[in-house]
N, C-alpha and C positions, 0 to 999 in steps of 0.2 A: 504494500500500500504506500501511496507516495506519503510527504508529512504534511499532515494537516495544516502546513502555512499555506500550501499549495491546494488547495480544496477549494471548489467554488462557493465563493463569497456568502452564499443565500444557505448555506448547513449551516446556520449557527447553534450553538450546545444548545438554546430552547427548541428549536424544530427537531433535531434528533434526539432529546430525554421526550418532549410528545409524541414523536412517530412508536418509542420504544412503548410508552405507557400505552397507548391506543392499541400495538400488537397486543401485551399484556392482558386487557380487558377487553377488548375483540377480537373479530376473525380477522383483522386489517395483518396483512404482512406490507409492509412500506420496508423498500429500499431505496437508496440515494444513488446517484451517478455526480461519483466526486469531479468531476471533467466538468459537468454544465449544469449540476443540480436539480435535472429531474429526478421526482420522484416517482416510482417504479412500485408497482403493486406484485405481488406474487412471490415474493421472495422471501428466505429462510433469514430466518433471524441473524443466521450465519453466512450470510451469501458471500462471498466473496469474487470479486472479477467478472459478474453477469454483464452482460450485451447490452447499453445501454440502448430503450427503444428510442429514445430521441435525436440521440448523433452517435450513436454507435459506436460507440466506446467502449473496453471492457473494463470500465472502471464504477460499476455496480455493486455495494455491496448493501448490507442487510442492515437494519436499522441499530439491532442490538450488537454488530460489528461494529458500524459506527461508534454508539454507544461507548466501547473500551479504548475509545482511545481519547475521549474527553479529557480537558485538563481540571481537574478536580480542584485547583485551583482558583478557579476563574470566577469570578461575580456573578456571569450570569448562570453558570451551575448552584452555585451556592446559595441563591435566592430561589432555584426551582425545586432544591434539594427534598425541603422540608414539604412541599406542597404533598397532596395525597394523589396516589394514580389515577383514583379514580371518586368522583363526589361521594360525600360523607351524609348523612343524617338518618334519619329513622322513615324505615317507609312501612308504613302500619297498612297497609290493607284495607280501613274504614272508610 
């Protein structure tokens, strides 16, 4: 994988910790094409190097690939850290 200084500009760590929560809590598999930043349906959590369909690139990979190579460091990881994956409260039935 190239380094993520080199990734197209529009993965920032908020679209990739959402794409990973939304696989999590759905059937959404999201992956990225680090080349031109579409994002790519159908993909394994682990994809690595898939065809990108928009400029065809094999630089596809899976959103929770993505995911590990965040810098844990960063502000805006750090403010989405605490957030929950998926909404919180009480759903009663009545």
């Amino acid at each position: 994988m190239i380094e993520r200084k080199h990734w197209h500009p529009n993965l920032t760590n908020k679209v990739i910790v959402d794409a990973t929560a939304r696989q999590m809590r759905d059937l959404d598999d999201p992956g990225f094409c680090i080349a031109c930043g579409n994002e790519q349906g159908g993909c394994e959590p682990d994809a690595r190097r898939i065809k990108c369909e928009a400029c065809g690139a094999r630089q596809v990979f899976g959103a929770q690939e993505l995911f590990m190579h965040i810098d844990a460091s960063n502000a805006d990881f750090n403010e989405l850290a605490g957030k929950p994956l998926w909404p919180t409260g009480s759903s009663s039935g009545d």
